[in-house]
C-alpha positions in Angstrom: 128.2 208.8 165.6 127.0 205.7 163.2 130.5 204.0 163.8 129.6 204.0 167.9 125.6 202.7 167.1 127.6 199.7 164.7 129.7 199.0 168.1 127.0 199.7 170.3 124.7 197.2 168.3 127.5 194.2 168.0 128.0 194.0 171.5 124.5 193.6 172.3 124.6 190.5 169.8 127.3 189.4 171.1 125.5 189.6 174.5 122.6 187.8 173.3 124.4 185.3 172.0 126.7 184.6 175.3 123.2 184.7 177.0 121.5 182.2 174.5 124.6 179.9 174.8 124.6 180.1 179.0 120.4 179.6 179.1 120.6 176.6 177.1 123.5 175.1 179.0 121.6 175.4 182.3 118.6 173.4 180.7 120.8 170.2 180.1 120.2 167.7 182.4 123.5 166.3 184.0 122.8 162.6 183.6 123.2 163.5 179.7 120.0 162.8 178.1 121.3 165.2 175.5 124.0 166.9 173.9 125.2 169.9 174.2 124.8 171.8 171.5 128.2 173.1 169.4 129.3 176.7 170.8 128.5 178.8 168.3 131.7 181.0 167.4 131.6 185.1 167.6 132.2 186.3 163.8 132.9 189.8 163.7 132.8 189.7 159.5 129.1 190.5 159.8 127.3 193.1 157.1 125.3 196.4 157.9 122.2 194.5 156.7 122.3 191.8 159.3 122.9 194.0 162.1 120.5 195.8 161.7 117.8 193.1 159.9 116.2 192.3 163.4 115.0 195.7 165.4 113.2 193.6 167.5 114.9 191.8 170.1 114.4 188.4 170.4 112.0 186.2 172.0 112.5 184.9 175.3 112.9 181.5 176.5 110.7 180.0 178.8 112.6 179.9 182.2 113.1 176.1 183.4 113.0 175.2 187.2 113.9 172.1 188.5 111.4 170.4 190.8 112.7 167.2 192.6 115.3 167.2 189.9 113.1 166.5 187.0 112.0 169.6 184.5 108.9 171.3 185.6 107.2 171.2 182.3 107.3 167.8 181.9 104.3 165.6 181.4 103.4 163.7 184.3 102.4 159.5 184.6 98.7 159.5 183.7 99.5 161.4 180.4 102.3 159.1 179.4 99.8 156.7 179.9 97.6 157.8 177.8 99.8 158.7 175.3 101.2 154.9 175.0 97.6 153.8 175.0 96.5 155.6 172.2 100.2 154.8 170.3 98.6 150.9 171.2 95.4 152.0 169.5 96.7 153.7 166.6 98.9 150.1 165.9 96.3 147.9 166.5 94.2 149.7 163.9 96.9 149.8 161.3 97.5 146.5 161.8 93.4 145.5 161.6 93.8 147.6 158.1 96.3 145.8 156.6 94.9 142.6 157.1 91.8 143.4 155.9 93.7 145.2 153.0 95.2 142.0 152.2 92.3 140.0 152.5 90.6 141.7 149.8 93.7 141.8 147.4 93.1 138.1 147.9 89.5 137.8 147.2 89.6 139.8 143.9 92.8 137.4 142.9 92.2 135.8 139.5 92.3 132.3 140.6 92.6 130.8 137.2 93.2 126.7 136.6 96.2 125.1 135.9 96.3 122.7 132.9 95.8 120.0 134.9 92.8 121.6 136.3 91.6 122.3 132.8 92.0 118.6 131.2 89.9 117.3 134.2 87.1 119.7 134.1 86.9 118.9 130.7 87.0 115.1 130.9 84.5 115.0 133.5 82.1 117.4 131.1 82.6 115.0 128.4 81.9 112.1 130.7 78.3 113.6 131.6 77.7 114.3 127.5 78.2 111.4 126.9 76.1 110.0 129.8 73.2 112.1 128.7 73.9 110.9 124.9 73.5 107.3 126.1 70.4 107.6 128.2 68.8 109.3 125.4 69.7 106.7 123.0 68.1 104.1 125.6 65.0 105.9 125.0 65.2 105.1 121.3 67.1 101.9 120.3 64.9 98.6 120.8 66.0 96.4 123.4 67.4 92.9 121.7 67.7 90.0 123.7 70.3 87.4 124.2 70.9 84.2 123.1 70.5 83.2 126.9 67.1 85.0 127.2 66.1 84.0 123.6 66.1 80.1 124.2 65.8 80.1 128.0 69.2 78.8 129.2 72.2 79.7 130.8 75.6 79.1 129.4 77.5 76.6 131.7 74.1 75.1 132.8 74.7 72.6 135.0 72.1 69.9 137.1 71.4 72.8 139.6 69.7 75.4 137.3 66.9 72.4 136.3 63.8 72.4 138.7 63.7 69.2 140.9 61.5 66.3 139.0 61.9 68.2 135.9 63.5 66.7 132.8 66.7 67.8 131.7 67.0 68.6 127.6 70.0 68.4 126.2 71.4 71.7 124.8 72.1 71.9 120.2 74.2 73.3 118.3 72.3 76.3 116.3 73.0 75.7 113.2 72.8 78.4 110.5 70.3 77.7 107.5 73.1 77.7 104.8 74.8 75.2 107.3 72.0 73.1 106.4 71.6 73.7 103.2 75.2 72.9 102.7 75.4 75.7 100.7 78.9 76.7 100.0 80.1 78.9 97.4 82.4 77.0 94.7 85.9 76.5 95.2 86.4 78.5 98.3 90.1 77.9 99.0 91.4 79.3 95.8 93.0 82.6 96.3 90.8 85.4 96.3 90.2 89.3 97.0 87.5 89.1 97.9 86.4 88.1 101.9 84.7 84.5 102.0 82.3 85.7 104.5 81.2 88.1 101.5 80.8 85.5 99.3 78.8 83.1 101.6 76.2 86.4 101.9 75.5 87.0 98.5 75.3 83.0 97.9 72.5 82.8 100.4 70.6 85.9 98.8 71.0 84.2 95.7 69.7 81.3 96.9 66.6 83.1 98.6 65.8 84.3 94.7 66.4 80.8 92.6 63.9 78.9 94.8 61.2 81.3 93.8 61.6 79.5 90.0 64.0 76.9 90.3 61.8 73.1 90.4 64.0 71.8 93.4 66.4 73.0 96.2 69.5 71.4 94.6 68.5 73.1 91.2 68.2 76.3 93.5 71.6 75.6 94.8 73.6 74.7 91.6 72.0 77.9 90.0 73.1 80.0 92.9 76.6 78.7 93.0 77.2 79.7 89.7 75.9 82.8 90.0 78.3 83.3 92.8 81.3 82.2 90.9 80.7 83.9 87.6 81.0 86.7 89.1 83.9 86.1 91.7 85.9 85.2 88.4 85.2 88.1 86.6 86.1 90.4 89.6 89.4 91.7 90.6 88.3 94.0 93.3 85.9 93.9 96.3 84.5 96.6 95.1 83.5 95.0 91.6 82.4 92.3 93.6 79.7 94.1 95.4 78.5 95.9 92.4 78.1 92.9 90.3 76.7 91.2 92.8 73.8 93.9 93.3 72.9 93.9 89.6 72.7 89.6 89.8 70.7 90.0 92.6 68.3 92.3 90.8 67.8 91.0 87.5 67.4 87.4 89.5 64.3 89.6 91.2 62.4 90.9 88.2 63.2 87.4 86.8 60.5 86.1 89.6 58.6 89.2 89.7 58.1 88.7 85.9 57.8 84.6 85.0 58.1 83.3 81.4 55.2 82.9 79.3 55.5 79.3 79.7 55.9 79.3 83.6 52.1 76.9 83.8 53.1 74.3 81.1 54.4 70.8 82.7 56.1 68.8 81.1 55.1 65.3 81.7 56.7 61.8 81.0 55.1 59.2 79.0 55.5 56.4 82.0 53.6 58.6 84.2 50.9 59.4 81.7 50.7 55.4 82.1 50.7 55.4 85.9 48.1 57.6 86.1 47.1 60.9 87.4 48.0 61.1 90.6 50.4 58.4 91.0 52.7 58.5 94.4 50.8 61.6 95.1 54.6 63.7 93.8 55.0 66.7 91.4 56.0 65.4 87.9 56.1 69.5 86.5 58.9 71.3 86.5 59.0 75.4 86.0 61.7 76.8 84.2 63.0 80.1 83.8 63.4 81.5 80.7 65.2 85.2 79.7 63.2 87.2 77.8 64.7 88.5 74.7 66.9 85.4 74.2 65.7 85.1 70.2 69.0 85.9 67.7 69.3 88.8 65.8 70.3 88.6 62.0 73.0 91.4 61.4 70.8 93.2 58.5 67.7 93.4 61.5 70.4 94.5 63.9 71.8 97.0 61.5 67.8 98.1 60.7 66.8 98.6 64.5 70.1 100.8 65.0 69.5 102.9 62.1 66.3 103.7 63.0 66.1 103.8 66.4 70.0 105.0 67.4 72.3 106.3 65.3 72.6 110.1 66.0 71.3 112.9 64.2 73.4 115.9 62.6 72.5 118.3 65.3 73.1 115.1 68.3 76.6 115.3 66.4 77.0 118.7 66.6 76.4 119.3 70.0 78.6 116.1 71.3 81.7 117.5 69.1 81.7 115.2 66.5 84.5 116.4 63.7 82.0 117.8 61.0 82.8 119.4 57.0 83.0 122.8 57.3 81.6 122.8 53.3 80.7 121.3 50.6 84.4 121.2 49.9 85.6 118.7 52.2 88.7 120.4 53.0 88.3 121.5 56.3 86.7 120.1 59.7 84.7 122.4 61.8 84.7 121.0 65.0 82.4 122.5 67.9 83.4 122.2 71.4 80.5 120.1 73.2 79.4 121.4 77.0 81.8 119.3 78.7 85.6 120.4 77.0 83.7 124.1 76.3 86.6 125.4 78.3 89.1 123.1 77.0 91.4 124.5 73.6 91.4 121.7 71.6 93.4 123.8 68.5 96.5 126.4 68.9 97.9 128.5 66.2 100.8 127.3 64.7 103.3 129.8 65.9 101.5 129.9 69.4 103.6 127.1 71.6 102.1 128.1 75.3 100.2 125.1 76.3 98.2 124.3 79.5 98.6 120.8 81.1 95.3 118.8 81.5 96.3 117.0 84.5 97.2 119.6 86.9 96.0 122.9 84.9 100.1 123.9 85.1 101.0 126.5 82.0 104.4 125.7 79.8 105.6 126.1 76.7 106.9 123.6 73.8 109.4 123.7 71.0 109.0 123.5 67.6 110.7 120.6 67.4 108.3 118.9 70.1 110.7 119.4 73.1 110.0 121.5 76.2 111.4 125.1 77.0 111.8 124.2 80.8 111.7 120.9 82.2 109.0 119.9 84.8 107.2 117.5 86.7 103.9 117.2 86.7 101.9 116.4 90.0 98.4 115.6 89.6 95.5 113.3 90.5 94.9 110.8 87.9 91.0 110.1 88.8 88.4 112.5 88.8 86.9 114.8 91.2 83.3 113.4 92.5 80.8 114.3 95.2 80.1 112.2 97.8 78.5 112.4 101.7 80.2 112.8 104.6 79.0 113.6 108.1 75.8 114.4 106.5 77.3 117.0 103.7 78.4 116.6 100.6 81.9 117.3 99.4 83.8 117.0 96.6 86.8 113.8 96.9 89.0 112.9 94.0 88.3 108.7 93.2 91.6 108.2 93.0 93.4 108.9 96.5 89.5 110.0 98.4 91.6 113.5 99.1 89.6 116.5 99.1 90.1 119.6 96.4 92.9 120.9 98.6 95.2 118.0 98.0 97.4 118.8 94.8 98.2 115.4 93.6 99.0 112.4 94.5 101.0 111.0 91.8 104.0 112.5 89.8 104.8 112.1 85.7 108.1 113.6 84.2 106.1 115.5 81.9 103.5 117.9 81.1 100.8 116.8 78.5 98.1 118.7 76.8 95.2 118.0 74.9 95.4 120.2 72.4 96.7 119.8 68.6 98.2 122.7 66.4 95.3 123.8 63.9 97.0 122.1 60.6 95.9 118.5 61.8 92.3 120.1 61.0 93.5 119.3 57.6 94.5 116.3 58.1 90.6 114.5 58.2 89.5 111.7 56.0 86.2 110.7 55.4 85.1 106.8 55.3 84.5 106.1 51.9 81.7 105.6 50.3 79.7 102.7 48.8 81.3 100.9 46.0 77.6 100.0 44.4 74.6 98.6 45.9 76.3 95.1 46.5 79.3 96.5 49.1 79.1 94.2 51.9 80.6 96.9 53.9 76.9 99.0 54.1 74.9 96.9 56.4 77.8 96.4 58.6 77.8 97.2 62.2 80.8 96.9 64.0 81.8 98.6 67.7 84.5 100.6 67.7 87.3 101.4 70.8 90.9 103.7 70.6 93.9 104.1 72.8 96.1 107.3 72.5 99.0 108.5 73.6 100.7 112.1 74.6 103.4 113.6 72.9 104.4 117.2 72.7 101.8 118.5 70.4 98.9 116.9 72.1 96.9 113.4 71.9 98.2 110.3 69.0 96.4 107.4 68.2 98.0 103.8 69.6 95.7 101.3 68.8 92.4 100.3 67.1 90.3 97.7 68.5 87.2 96.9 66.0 84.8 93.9 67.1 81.9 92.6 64.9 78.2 91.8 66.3 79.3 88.0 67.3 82.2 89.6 70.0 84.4 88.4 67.4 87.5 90.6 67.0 88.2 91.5 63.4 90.7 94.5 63.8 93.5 95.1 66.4 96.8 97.2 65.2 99.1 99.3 67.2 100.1 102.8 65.5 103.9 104.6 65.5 102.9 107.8 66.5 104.4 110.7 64.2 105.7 112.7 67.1 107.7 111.9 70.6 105.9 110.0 72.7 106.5 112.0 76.4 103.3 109.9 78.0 101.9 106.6 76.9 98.7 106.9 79.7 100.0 103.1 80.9 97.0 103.4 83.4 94.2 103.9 81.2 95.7 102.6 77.8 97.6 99.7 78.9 100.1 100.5 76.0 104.4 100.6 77.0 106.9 102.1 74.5 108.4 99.2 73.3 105.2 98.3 71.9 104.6 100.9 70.1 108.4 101.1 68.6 107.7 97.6 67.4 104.2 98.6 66.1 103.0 97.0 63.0 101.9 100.0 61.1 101.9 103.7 60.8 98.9 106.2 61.0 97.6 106.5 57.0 98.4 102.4 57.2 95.5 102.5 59.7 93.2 103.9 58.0 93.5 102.1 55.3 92.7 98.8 57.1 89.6 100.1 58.8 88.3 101.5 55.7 88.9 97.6 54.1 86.0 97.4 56.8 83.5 100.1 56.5 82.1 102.6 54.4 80.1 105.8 55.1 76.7 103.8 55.2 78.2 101.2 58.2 77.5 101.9 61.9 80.1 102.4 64.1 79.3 101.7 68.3 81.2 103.5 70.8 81.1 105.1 74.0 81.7 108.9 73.6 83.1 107.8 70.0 84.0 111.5 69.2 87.2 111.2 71.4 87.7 108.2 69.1 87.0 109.6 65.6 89.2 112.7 66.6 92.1 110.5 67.4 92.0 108.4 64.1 91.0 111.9 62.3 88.0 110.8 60.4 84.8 112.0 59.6 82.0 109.4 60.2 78.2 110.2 60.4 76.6 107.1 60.9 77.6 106.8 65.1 75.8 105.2 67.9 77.1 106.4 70.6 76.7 104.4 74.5 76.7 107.5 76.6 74.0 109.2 74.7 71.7 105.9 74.7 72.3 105.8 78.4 72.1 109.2 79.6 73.1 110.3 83.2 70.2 111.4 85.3 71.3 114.9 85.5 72.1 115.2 81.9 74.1 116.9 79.6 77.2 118.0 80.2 76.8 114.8 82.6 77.8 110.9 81.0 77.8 108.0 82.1 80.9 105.7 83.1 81.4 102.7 80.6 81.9 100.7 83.5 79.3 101.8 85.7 76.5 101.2 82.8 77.9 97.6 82.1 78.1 96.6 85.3 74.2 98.0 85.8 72.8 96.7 82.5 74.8 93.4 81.8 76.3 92.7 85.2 79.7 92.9 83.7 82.6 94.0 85.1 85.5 95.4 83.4 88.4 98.3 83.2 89.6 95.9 86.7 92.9 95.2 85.0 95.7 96.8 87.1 97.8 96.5 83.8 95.3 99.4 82.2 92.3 99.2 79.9 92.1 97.0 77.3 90.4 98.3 74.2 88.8 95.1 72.8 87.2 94.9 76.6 85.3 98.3 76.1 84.3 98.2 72.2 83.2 94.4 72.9 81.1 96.1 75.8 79.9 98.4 73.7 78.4 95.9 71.3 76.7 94.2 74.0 75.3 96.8 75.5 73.3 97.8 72.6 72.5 94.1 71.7 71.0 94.3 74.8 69.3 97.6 74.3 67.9 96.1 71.3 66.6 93.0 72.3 64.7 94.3 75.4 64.4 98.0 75.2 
């Protein structure tokens, strides 16, 4: 019975499918619009389940007829019509959105400039800066007036700038008032440093200052003109130039501002006491100028004023370290760093041989036998660091190369040096001595004292002594073997080479010995920061005078003074300009005369 229903119901498929197959066949159109669909193959493999998955019998097709050959159900004119019309629509609007879609895409585009955008927005920003900058500066600056508007005239002029019946007026050379002074600085054409045009401007402020005392313009000028050349000798740089300059200038100044006690005497000849008072109506007096403080000084007043007024008290010692006795014993110097080398370490230990270079701060380490453990170069600035204004600020700039504190040299030596000294040459110190009896000519001596030194490996050694008396005579001048390897002889600020000092006279005891043929402990020795000096020559002298603490620097101590900045101040003297180094007679001579000076006009 179930084996007929299975038969029964895959016929009817079958059936349905023949049916299916025919329908859709008769649909086709013959002018083949569309394919016929592949005949779909009877499979009589089929399960239970499928047969009998569909109960229901399936959905009939809507029956086609064909009216005037066309399908009934299809859409007529006016609906395709409309269709297309709203397919139009539907475009035009997609197309309206993109545009507009890319429109804004285009407006919120970073437009950035180029670089040569950039470079000309900026120049033309500068160009109105700078516009403003000038208009404002207009406002401010004082109009000056040519040459052409200052005299009334017009370069070129010819007949047709001159009014008809007026006169014509020949046109002169302006000539300058040193022009027509003929004043002219001495020798001009001998090879110089410094500009001519330099020369000619401090000849004519000179000049400006001498006829305020001189008795006539040519004494004016013949004063001037020396001025001018004394100085122009003595200079090796422009720089030296100017300074000394600045100082003639002012002491010619407070020489007119304060006139000799004698300024209203006249000196009058016999003849025209004769002629009578008033004789050709011309000026018989003459005013001359006369430096105060020009009266000589004996030595023993010299030595008196010094003594008194100068020489440097035990605790003024102390606190420049000056080499001091420990004790009554004599055996050992106690030396007391001053401010200014209260970071320095001026003694090591004996078996400590780590050392730090005082040029460019660089640690390394010595031999016993005075050689170096590693061998290096030293790059440092030889001058010293000062502060100075720029663009309205201060900054520090090294005197040497004007490079700033970032710059780490700019010079190289083969060597490291230091200034420190193993702790034996402590005992080492001599005293000067003292008085053979109240007739030793060497007590009211005052002499003025300069040292050059050296590096080797275990710090600074004495070179040279340079001893000059009150008359700028020079009475001592050896050069010292040093004891030790000499790795540095300081050309720059000594002036010394080695083959002078292998070909030096005497040795370090030898020295001594002639400066003590000099002094005693009651003679006055002048220097400028003399405790460098009496360190170096390892002696203990009390009775100093010492430049840098006579003239103090404004800010004071640790501060001093430049030898060479208060000589060319006080005296107008310029030295230390030798390109060859310093010369040590130069400084103790200026030394001498500084407190000369000092003396003589307070």
């Amino acid at each position: 019975m179930k084996e007929a229903m299975v038969e029964e119901k895959i016929k009817q498929r079958a059936a349905s499918k023949v049916k299916k197959t025919a329908s859709s066949s008769s649909v086709e159109s013959t002018s083949s619009a569309k394919q016929s669909r592949p005949k779909i193959k009877f499979d009589e493999t089929l399960s239970i389940e499928e047969l009998f998955d569909d109960d229901e019998p399936a959905p009939k097709k809507t029956r086609i007829s064909r009216v005037d050959g066309k399908r009934a159900g299809s859409p007529q004119p006016k609906v395709i019509d409309e269709r297309v019309e709203a397919a139009k629509r539907r475009m035009a609007e997609t197309a309206a959105a993109q545009a507009t879609a890319r429109l804004r895409m285009a407006a919120t585009k970073n437009n950035s400039p180029n670089v040569a955008q950039q470079l000309t927005s900026r120049y033309e920003r500068l160009q109105r800066e700078k516009e403003e900058i000038m208009k404002r500066l207009e406002g401010k600056t004082i109009k000056t007036k040519t040459s052409e508007e200052e005299y009334d005239y017009k370069a070129g002029a010819s007949a047709a700038t001159i009014a008809k019946g007026e006169k014509r007026i020949a046109h002169t050379v302006n000539v300058t008032k040193a022009a027509a002074l003929k004043l002219m600085p001495l020798d001009p054409y001998t090879p110089c440093k410094v500009p001519y045009a330099l020369r000619s401007r401090y000849l004519a402020l000179f000049h400006d200052e001498c006829v305020k005392f001189c008795a006539s313009e040519e004494e004016a000028i013949i004063q001037a003109q020396q001025e001018e050349k004394g100085i122009k000798d003595r200079a090796v740089t422009k720089g030296g130039y100017t300074s000394a300059a600045v100082h003639v200038l002012k002491r010619l100044r407070e020489a007119v501002a304060t006139p000799s006690p004698s300024a209203g005497i006249k000196s009058v000849s016999h003849n025209a006491l004769l002629a009578g008072r008033h004789h050709g109506s011309i000026t018989l007096g003459s005013r001359k100028h006369i430096a105060p403080g020009s009266r000589v000084l004996s030595e023993r007043e010299f030595y008196d004023v010094l003594n008194a007024k100068y020489v440097l008290t035990m605790d003024q010692l102390v606190k420049n370290g000056y080499p001091i006795w420990e004790d009554e014993s004599k055996k050992l110097v106690q030396l007391i760093a001053s401010e200014r080398d209260s970071k320095k370490k001026l003694f090591a230990d004996e078996n400590d041989y780590k050392r730090v270079c005082c040029r460019c701060g660089a640690e390394f380490s010595i031999t016993p036998e005075g050689g170096y453990a590693r061998s290096e170069s030293c790059i440092h600035h030889w001058g010293r660091a000062f502060k100075i204004k720029t663009a309205g600020a201060w900054e520090s700039r090294y005197n040497c190369c004007s490079s700033d504190l970032t710059v780490k040299g700019c010079c190289v030596a083969d060597y490291h040096v230091t200034d420190t000294a193993p702790k034996s040459e402590l005992l080492t110190f001599r005293e000067t001595p003292s008085p053979l009896g109240p007739n030793d000519a060497r007590s009211f001596k005052v002499y003025a004292l300069d040292c050059e030194m050296v590096y080797t490996a275990f710090g600074l050694s004495l070179a040279r002594i340079s001893v000059v008396d009150m008359n700028d005579d020079l009475v001592l001048d050896v050069l010292i073997r040093p004891k030790h390897r000499v790795v540095d002889c300081n050309t720059r600020f000594s002036g010394l080479t080695v083959d002078q000092l292998e070909a030096a006279e005497c040795n370090f005891e030898q020295a001594q010995d002639r400066l003590f043929e000099l002094v005693n402990s009651n003679s006055i020795l002048i220097g400028h920061s003399l405790e460098s000096d009496l360190k170096a020559m390892r002696l203990v002298h009390h009775k100093v005078v010492d430049t840098s603490v006579v003239f103090p620097h404004r800010l004071g101590p640790p501060y001093k003074r430049a030898l060479k900045t208060i000589a060319s101040e006080v005296l107008q003297l310029i030295i230390q300009e030798d390109v060859n180094g310093h010369d040590s007679k130069e400084d103790s001579s200026a030394c001498m005369r500084l407190m000369l000076h000092k003396v003589k006009h307070g």
